[in-house]
N, C-alpha and C positions, 0 to 999 in steps of 0.2 A: 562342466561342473566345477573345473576348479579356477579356470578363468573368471567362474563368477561368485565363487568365496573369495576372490584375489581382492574383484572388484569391491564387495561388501565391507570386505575387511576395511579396504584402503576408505570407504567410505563414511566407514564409525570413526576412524584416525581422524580423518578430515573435520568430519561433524563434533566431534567429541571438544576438537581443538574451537569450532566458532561459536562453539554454545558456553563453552566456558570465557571465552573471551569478549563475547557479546554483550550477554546480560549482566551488565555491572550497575550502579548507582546513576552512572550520565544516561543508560538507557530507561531508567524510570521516570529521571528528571527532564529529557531530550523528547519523550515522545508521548507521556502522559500528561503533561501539566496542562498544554493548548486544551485537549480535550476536555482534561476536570473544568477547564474555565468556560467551556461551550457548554457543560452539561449541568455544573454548578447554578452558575449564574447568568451568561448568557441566552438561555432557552427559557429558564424560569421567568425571567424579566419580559422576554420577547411572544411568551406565553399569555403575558395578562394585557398586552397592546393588542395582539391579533387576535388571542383566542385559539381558535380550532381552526386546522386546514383540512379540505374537501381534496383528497386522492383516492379515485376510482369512484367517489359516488360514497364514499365511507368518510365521515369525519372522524378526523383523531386530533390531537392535541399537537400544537406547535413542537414541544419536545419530541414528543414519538414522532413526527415527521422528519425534524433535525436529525433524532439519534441516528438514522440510517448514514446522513451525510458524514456523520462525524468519526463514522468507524471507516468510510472511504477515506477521511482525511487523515485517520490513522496510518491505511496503507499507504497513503502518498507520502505524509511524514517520515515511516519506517525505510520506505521505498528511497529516498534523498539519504537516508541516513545509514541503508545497506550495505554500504560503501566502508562503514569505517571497519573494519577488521582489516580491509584493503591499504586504507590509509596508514594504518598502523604499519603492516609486513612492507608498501613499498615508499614510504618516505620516514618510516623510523628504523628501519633495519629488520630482517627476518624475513624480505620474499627469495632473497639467493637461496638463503639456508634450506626454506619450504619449498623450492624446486627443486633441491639436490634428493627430497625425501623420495622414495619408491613407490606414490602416489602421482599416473597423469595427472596435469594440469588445467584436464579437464573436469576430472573429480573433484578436486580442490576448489574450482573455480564454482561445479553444484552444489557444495557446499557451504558454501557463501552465500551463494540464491537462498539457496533450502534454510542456512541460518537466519537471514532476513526474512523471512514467512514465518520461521516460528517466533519471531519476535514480536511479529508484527500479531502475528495471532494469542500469543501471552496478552498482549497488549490492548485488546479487542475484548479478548473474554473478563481481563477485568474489568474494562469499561463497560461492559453488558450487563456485569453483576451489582453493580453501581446501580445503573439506569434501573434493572428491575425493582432494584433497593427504592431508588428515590423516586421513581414513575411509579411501581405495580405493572410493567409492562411485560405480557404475558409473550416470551421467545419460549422453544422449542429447540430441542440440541441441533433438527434436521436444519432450520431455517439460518441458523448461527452457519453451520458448516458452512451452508450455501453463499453466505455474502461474504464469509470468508475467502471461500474458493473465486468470488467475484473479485471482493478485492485483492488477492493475493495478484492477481494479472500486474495490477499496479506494482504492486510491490515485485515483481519479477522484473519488468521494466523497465523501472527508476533505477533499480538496483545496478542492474545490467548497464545501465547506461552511465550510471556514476563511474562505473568499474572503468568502461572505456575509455570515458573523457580524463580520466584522472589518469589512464595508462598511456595518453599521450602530451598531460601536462606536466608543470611542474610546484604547482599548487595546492598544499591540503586543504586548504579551504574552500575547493571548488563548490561542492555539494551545498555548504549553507548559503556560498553567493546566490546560488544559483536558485535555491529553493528560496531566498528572501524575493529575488524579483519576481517570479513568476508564482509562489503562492497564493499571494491575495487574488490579482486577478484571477485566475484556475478556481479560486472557492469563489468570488461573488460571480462567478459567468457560468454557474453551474446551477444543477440542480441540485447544492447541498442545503441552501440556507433558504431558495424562495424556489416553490412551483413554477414549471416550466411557464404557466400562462403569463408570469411576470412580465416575460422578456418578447410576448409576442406581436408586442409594438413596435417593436424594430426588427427589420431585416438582419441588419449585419447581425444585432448581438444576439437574434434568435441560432442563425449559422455560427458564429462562434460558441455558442451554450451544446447547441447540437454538435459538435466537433468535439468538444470538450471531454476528455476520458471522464474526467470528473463524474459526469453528466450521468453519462450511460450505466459508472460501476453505483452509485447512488443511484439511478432508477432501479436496477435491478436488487439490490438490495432490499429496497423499501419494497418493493414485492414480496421478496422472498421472504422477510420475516414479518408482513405483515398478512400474507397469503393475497397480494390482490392481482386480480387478471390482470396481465399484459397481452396486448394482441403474437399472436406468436411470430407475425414478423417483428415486430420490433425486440423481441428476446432475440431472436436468432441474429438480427443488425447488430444488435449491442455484445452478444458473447461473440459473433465474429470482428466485430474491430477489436474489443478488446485483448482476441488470441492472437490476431494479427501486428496491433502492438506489442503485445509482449515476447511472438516470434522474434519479430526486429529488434528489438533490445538484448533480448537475449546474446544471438546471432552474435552483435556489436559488442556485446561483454565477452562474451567467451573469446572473440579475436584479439583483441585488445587485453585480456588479463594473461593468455598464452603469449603474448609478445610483451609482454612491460617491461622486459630488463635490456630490449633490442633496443638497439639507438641506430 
């Protein structure tokens, strides 16, 4: 019992410090704006070219087929960008100070996670309320949770994996190099912006779409908040790569944030 008020305790210290540090003004401007411009303007223009898209035998409107993709691109964007409280404590000063406190490094390090998911979910729900505003697109608190919990895998991932690569560089700017080259491709080679039948004139980029986490947290999404059958092996393929992935990231974060001060 008291080993695990120790734990709690140490784990509000923790949390208390990345919620306050997190969500500042670059966080609204850093992870909201792509979005408003997908949701804005992008969909509505792309709207009146295509029309309506056929998912599951149900036609819906090019936006409400987009909106799903674009709260996965959230979690990817927040996921690259989960990093920075990290960047802050080990290339501007304050990760010695934060080791020496009476919280593992472990806690700390969930805390981090945990602070990048509620951002990323702050971040989700205003875009949701937007969409209904500007769609009339009828979501359900249950269905929100669910592609939340989808995408947070992303965001556990990225995050974890920022953590790593930055605990054994010596560049803060890894995170945006990284997410400038491999964004684009990762959203046009998915299922965010075009139905999977797009792509299934080719081999390769059929295989590269289907690989694509992208792919699968966006398919399932678009289910869940639009209620459409998926066959239940492809739910079950898709929530296990993407625990599998977020295992391994994890994993890689946590090793890597408990050694960052090791040379």
């Amino acid at each position: 019992m008291g080993r695990g008020k120790e734990f709690l305790s140490s784990f509000y210290v923790a949390m208390s410090r990345e919620t306050k540090v997190g969500i500042d003004l670059e966080f609204w401007l850093g992870t909201m704006f792509e979005p408003l411009i997908y949701v804005l303007l992008f969909g509505p223009l792309m709207e009146k070219l295509v029309g309506g898209v056929n998912v599951g035998g149900e036609e819906i409107s090019y936006l409400a087929f987009m909106f799903p993709g674009v709260l996965t691109l959230v979690g990817i964007n927040q996921g690259f960008r989960g990093a920075t409280t990290f960047i802050r404590d080990r290339f501007y000063g304050g990760l010695e100070t934060l080791f020496t406190l009476p919280v593992s490094r472990s806690v700390l390090f969930m805390a981090k996670i945990l602070g990048a998911c509620i951002r990323a979910f702050v971040a989700m729900a205003t875009l949701s309320v937007l969409v209904i505003i500007v769609e009339d697109v009828s979501l359900t608190p249950l269905s929100f949770i669910q592609s939340f919990l989808v995408n947070s895998t992303l965001v556990v991932m990225l995050s974890s994996l920022m953590i790593w690569l930055l605990s054994k560089g010596e560049n803060p700017n890894l995170p945006v190099a990284i997410s400038g080259i491999i964004m684009l491709p990762m959203m046009f080679l998915s299922t965010i912006f075009y139905p999977k039948e797009v792509f299934e004139g080719s081999r390769v980029m059929s295989l590269v779409v289907s690989l694509n986490p992208m792919t699968h947290a966006s398919t399932l999404t678009r289910s869940f908040l639009y209620g459409i059958s998926l066959p239940l092996s492809e739910v079950g393929i898709s929530l296990a790569y993407l625990a599998a992935l977020r295992f391994l990231g994890f994993v890689l974060g946590l090793r890597g944030f408990t050694r960052a001060l090791e040379r």
